[in-house]
DRENNU-256581 format. One record per residue (C-alpha): x, y, z. Coordinates in nm, 3 decimals, padded with zeros to 5 digits. Each point is the difference from the previous one (the first is absolute). Last residue first. Layout:
% residues N
(atom (X Y Z))
...
//
This chain:
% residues 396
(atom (-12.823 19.985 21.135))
(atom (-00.235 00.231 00.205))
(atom (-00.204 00.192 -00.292))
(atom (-00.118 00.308 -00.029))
(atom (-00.271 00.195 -00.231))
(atom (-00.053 00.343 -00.107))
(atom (-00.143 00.348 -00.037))
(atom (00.165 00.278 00.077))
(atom (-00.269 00.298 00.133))
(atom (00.256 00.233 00.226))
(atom (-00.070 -00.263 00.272))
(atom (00.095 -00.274 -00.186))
(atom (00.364 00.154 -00.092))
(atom (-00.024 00.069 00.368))
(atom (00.004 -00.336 00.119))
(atom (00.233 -00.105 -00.284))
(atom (00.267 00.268 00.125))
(atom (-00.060 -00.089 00.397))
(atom (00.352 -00.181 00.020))
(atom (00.193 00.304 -00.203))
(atom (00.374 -00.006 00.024))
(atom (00.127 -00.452 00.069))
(atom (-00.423 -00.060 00.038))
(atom (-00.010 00.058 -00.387))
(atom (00.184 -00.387 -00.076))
(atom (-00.414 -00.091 00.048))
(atom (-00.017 00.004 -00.332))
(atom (00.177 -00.318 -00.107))
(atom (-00.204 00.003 -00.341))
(atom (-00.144 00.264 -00.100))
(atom (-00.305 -00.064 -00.247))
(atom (-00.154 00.327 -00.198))
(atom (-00.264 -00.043 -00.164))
(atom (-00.115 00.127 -00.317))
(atom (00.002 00.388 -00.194))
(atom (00.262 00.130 00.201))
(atom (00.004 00.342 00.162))
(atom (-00.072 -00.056 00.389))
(atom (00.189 -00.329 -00.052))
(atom (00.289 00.212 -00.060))
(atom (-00.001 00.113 00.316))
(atom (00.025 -00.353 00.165))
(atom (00.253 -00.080 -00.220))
(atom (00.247 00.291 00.178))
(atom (-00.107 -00.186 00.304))
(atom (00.113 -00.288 -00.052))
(atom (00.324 00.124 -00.175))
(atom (00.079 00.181 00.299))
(atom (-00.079 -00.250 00.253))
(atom (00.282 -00.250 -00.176))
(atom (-00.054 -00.366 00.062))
(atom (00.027 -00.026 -00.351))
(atom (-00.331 00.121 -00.056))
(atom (-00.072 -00.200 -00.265))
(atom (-00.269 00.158 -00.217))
(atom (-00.274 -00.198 -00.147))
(atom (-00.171 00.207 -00.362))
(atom (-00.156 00.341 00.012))
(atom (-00.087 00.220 -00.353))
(atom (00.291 00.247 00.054))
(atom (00.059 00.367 -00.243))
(atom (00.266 -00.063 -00.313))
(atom (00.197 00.295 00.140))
(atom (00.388 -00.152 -00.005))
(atom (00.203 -00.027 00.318))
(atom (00.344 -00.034 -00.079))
(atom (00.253 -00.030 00.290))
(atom (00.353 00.074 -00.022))
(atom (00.348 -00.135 00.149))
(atom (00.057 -00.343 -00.098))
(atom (-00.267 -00.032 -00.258))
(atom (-00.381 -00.008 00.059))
(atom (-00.321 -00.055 -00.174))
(atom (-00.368 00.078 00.091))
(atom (-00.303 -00.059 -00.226))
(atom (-00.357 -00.043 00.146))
(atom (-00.228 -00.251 00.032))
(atom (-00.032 -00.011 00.422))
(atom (00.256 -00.318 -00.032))
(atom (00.230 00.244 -00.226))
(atom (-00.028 00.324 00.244))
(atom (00.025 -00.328 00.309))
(atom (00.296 -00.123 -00.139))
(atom (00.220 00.296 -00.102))
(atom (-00.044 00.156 00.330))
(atom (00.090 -00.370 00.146))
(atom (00.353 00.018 -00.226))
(atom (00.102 00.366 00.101))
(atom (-00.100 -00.077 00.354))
(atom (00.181 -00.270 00.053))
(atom (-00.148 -00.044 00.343))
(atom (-00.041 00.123 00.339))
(atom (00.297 00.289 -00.103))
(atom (00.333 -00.137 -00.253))
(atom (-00.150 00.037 -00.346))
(atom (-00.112 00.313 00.101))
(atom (00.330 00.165 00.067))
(atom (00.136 -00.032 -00.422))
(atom (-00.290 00.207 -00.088))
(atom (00.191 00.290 -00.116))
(atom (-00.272 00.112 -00.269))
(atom (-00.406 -00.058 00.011))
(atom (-00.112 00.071 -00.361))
(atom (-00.372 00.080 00.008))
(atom (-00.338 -00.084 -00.206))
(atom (-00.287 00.211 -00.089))
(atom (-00.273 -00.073 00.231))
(atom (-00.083 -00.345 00.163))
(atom (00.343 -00.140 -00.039))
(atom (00.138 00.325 00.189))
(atom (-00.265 -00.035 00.258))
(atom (00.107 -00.365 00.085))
(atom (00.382 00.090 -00.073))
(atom (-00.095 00.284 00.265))
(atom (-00.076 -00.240 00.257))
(atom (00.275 -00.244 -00.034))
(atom (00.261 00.261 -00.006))
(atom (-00.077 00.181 00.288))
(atom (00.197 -00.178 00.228))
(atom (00.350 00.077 -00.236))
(atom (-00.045 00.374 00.120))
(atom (00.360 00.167 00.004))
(atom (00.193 -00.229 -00.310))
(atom (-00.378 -00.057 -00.200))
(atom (00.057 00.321 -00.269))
(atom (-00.300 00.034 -00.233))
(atom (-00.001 00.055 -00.303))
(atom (-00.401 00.057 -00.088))
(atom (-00.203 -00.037 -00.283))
(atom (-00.295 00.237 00.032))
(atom (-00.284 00.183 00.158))
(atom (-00.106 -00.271 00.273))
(atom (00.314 -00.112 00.072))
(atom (00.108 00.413 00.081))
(atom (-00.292 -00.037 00.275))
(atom (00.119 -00.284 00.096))
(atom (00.330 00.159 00.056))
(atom (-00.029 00.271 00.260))
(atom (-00.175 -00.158 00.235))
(atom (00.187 -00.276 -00.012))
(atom (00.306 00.197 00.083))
(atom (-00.093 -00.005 00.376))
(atom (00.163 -00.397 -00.022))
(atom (00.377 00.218 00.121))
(atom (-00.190 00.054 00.325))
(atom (00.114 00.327 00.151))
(atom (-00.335 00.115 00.050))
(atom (-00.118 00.353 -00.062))
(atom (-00.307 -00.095 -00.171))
(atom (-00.074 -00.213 00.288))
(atom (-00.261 -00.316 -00.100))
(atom (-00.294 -00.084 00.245))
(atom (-00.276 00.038 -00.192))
(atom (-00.124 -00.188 -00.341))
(atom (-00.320 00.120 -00.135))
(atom (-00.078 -00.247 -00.279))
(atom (-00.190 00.009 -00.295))
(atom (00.106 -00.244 -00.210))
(atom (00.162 00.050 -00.417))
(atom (00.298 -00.142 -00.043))
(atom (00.200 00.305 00.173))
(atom (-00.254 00.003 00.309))
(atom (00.141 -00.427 -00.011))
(atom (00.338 00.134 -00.006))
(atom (-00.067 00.202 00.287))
(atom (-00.104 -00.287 00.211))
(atom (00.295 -00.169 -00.103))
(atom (00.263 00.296 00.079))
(atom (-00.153 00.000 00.366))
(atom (00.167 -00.325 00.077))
(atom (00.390 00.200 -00.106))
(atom (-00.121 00.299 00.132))
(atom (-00.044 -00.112 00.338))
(atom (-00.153 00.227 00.283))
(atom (00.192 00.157 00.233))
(atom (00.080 -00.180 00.342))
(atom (-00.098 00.218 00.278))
(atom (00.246 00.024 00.301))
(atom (-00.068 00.060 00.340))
(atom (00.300 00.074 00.311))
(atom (00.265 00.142 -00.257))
(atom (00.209 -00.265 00.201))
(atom (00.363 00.131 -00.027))
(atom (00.271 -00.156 -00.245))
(atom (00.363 -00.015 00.140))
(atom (00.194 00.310 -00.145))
(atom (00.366 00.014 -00.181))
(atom (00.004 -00.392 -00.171))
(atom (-00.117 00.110 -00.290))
(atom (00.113 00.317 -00.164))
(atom (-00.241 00.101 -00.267))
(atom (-00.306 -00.187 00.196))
(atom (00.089 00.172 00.278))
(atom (-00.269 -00.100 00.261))
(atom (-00.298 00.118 00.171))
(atom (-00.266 -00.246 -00.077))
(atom (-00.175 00.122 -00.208))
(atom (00.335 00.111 -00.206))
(atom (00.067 -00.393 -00.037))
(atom (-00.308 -00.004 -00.168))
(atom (00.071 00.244 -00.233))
(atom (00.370 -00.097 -00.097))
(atom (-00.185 -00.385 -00.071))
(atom (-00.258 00.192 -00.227))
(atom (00.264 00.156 -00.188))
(atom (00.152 -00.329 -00.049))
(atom (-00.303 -00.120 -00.158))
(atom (-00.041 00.268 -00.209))
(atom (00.346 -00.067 -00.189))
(atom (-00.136 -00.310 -00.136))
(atom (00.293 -00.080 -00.173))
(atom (00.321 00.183 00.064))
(atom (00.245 00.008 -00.303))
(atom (00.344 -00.072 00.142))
(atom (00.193 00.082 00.333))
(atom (-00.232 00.047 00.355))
(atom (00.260 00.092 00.255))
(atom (-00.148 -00.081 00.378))
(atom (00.211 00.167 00.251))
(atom (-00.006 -00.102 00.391))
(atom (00.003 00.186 00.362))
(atom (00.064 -00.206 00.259))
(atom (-00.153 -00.228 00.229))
(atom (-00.214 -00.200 -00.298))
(atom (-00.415 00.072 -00.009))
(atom (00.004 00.244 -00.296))
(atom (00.283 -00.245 -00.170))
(atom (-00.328 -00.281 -00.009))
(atom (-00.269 00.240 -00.145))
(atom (00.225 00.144 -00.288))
(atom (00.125 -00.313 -00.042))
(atom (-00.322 -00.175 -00.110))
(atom (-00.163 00.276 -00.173))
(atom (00.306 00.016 -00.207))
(atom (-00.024 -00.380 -00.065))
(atom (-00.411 00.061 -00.040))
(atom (00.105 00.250 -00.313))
(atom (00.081 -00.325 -00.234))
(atom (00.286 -00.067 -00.261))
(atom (00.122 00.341 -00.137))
(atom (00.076 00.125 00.340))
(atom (00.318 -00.145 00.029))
(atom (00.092 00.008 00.397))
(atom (00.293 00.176 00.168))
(atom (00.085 00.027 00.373))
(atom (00.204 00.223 00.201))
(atom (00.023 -00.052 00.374))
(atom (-00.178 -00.152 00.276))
(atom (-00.019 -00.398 00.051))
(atom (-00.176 -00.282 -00.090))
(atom (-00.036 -00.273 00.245))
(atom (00.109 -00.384 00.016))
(atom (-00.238 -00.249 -00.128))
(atom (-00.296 -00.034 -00.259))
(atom (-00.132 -00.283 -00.071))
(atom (-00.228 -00.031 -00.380))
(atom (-00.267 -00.305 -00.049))
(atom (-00.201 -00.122 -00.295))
(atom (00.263 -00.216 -00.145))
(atom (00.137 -00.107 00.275))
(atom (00.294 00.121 00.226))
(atom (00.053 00.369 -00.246))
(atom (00.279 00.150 00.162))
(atom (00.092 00.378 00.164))
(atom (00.252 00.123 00.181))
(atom (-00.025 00.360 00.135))
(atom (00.285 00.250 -00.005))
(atom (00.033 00.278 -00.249))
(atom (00.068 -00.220 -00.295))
(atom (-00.260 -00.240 00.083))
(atom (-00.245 00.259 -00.005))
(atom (00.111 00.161 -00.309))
(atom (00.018 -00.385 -00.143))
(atom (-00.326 -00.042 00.063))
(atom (-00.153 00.343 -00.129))
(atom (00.101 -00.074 -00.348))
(atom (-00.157 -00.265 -00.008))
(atom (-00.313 -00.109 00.194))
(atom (-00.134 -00.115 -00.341))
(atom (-00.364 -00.186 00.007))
(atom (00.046 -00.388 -00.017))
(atom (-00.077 -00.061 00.379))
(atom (-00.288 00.213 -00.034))
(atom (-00.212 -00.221 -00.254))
(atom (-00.234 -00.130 00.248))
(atom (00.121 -00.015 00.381))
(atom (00.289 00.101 00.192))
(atom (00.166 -00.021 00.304))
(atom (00.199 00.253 00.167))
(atom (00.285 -00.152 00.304))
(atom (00.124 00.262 00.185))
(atom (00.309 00.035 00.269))
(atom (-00.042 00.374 00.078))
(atom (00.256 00.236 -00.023))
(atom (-00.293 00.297 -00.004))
(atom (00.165 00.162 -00.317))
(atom (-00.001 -00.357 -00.156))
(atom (-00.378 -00.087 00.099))
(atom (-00.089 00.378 -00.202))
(atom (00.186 -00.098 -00.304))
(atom (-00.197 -00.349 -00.009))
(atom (-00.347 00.203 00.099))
(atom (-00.046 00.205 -00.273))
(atom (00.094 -00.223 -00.290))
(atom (-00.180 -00.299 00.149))
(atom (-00.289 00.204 00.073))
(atom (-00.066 00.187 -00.345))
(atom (00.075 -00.321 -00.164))
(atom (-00.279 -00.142 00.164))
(atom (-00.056 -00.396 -00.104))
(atom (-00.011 -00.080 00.406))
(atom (00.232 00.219 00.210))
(atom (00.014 -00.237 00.286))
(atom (00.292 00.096 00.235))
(atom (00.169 -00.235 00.187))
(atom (00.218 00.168 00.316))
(atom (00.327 -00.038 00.166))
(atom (00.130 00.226 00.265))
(atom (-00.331 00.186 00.093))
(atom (-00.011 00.382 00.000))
(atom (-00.132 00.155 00.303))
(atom (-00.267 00.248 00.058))
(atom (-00.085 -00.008 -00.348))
(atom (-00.270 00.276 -00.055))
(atom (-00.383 00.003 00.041))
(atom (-00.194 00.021 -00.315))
(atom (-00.397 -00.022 00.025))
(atom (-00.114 -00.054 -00.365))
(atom (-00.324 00.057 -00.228))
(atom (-00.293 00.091 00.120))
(atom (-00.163 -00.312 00.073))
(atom (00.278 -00.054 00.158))
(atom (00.332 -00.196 -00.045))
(atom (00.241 -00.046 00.308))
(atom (00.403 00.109 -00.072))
(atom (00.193 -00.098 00.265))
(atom (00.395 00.039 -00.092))
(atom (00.257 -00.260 00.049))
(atom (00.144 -00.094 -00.285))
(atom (-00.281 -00.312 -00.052))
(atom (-00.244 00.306 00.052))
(atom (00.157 00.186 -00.342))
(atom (-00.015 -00.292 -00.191))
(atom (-00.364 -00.019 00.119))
(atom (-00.074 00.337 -00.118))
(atom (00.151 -00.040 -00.329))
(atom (-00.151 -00.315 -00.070))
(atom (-00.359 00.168 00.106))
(atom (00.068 00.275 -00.289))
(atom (00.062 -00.233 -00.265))
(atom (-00.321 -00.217 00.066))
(atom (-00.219 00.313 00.068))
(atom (-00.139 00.314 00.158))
(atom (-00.315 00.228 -00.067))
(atom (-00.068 00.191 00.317))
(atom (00.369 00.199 00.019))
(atom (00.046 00.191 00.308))
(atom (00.322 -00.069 00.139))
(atom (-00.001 00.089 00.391))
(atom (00.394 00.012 00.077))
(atom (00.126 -00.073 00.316))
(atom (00.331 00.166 00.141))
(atom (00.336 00.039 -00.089))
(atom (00.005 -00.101 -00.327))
(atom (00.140 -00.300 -00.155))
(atom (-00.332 -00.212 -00.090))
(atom (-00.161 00.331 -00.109))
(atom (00.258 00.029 -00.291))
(atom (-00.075 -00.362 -00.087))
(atom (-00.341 00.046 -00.048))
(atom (-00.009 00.325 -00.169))
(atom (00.213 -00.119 -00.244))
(atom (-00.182 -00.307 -00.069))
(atom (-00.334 00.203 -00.020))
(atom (00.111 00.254 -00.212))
(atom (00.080 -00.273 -00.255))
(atom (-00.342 -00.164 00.067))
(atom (-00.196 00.311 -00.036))
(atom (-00.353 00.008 00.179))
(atom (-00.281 -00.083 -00.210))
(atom (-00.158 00.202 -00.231))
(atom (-00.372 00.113 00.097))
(atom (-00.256 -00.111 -00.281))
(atom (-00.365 00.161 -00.080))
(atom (-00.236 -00.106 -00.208))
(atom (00.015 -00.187 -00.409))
(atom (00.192 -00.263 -00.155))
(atom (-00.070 -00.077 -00.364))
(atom (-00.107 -00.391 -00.054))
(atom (00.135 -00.317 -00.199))
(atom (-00.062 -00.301 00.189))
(atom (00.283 -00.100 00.219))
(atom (00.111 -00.374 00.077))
(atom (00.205 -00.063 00.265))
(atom (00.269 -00.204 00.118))
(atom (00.083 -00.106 00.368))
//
C-alpha cells in the first residue's frame, strides 16, 4: 500500500499503544510460569503474534483476546519444533536462547531482511555452552542439543536483545547460571526491562536459574514510548495533541524523547543514538524541521528493519532536506521539509516518522510501501486520520 498525505496538523486525543518490548518479555515469561497469565494489552501486532505463536509451537497455549492475551504454560515441551519468527528480530533473538534452554529440536524461519541481521556474539556463547546450531537455507537457523548452567559471557557492545535473550533462557535451566556482560552495553534500558519482567514473575533476575517464574495472575502492558515519541513529535512541530498512556516512571530507554525534542526545538543538538537507536527516525524529522542535530554512535542502525543510517538520509533528502552520514555520525541539518516520495524501506519506523513530517511540510507527502506499520503499529494510519491526517491510498 502507499499513501499520499496532504499536509495537515494533528489535533484530539491519542492513547499510546501497548509496548512491544514489554510485550515480548511479558510473553515469554508467562509462557513458563506456573499458572495462566491474563495479558492485557488491546493494541497488539505483527511482532508480538510471532512471539506468541513461537511460544505455542513449544508447547504453551496462548489464545488472543480482544483484550490482549490468555497465556497458559507448556505442559510439555515437544522434541522438535518450527518456529516462525517472521522479520522480528526481537523474536528470533528471544526465542533461539530460550529453544536451547528447553533442549528442543527447533527449526526458526525467517522472512525479510532477518536472515542478514547479526546473531553473533550470542551464537557462539550458545554453542560454546552446549547447543549446535547451523544455518540449512538461507532463511532458516536449527538448533540442537541444550544449553546448560554455568558462567556465560556476551559482548554487549553489539545488541541488548542477546542479553535479553540469555537472561530469559538461563532463568528457565536446572541450575543456577551467571550472565557476565563485558564491553560497552548498548541499550542498557532494555535489559533493565528484561530484570523487570522477570521480577513479575517471581524470579532472580540477578541469579537466574534460582526461582521458576510465578503467574502474577493479570498483567497490564505499559504503554510504548517508542510509538508515542511520534505523536509527540508532531506536539513538538506544532499539533495539538493530548497523548495518554505513557509512564513517566518507565524503564523504556525511548522515554528520552521527551526530553529531547524539546532541546531540538531550542538548538543544535549532539545527540547520542547507542541506548535509543528507534528514535532516530523521528527526531531526525524534528531535528530537520528545527535547528539541525548530530546523531553519534550510529553504527546499530544500519543493522535494525533497514539501513537505517542510509533510509534516514533518504527520506530528510526525498522530503527536501539535507542529511549526510559517515561511519559513525549522523548530520541532520535545519533547512525545514517541503514533501517529496519517501521509500519506506519496508521499515515501520521510517513510515511513520514521514508521516509526521507531513504534518509540517509544505506539499504532499507519498509513502511508498506503507503498510510495513502493521510489524509495531497496524492501526497507525487509522488514527493518523482520526487525529485530522488527510490522505490518499493506493493498493499496488
Amino acid at each position: 500500500m502507499d499513501i499520499t498525505i496532504h499536509p495537515r496538523s494533528l489535533r484530539g486525543d491519542v492513547t499510546v499503544i501497548p509496548s512491544k518490548s514489554q510485550a515480548h518479555r511479558l510473553l515469554i515469561c508467562a509462557a513458563f510460569a506456573d499458572g495462566t497469565t491474563i495479558l492485557n494489552c488491546p493494541e497488539t501486532n505483527r511482532d508480538m503474534d510471532a512471539t506468541a505463536g513461537c511460544l505455542n509451537a513449544l508447547g504453551a497455549n496462548i489464545v488472543k483476546t480482544q483484550t490482549g492475551y490468555t497465556v497458559a504454560p507448556v505442559q510439555k515441551i515437544p522434541e522438535k519444533a518450527e518456529l516462525y519468527v517472521h522479520d522480528s528480530g526481537s523474536t528470533l533473538r528471544f526465542m533461539l536462547p530460550v529453544a536451547g534452554a528447553l533442549g528442543v529440536d527447533a527449526t526458526f524461519l525467517m522472512e525479510g531482511r532477518l536472515p542478514q541481521r547479526p546473531l553473533s556474539p550470542m551464537w557462539e556463547e550458545m554453542e560454546r555452552m552446549g547447543c549446535t546450531l547451523t544455518r540449512p537455507t538461507a532463511d532458516t537457523i536449527r538448533c540442537t542439543e541444550k544449553l546448560r548452567p554455568g558462567h556465560y559471557r556476551i559482548d554487549g557492545s553489539v545488541s541488548s536483545q542477546y542479553i535479553t535473550g540469555l537472561l530469559l533462557a538461563l532463568s528457565l535451566l536446572d541450575s543456577p547460571s551467571r550472565l557476565e556482560i563485558t564491553g560497552h552495553v548498548e541499550s542498557r534500558p532494555y535489559i533493565q526491562m528484561t530484570k523487570d519482567a522477570v521480577s513479575q514473575f517471581g524470579a532472580d533476575p540477578e541469579c537466574p536459574g534460582t526461582r521458576r517464574f510465578h503467574s502474577p495472575g493479570n498483567l497490564t502492558v505499559e504503554g510504548d514510548w517508542s510509538n508515542g515519541a511520534f505523536f509527540l513529535a508532531a506536539n513538538a512541530l506544532g499539533s495539538d495533541l493530548n497523548i495518554r498512556g505513557l509512564r513517566q516512571d518507565s524503564s523504556q530507554g525511548d522515554r528520552a524523547a521527551a526530553e529531547l525534542l524539546p532541546k531540538l526545538l531550542e538548538s543544535i543538538q549532539v545527540i547520542d543514538a547507542g541506548d535509543i537507536p528507534d528514535l532516530v527516525p523521528i527526531l531526525s524529522v524534528a531535528a530537520a524541521c528545527c535547528h539541525g542535530a548530530e546523531f553519534t554512535n550510529i553504527r546499530r542502525l544500519r543493522l535494525k528493519e533497514s539501513d537505517r543510517v542510509a533510509s534516514v538520509v533518504a527520506m530528510i533528502t526525498a522530503l527536501g532536506g539535507k542529511a549526510e552520514a559517515d561511519e559513525n555520525t549522523l548530520h541532520i541539518f535545519g533547512t525545514g521539509l517541503t514533501g517529496g516520495t519517501v521509500d519506506s524501506v519496508n521499515d515501520h519506523r521510517i513510515a511513520m516518522s514521514a508521516a509526521i513530517a507531513a504534518t509540517v511540510c509544505k506539499e504532499p507527502v507519498t509513502i511508498l510501501g506503507a503498510d510495513c506499520v502493521k510489524k509495531s503499529y497496524p492501526k497507525f494510519f487509522e488514527e493518523y486520520r482520526r487525529l485530522g491526517g488527510d490522505y490518499e491510498q493506493y493498493l499496488r
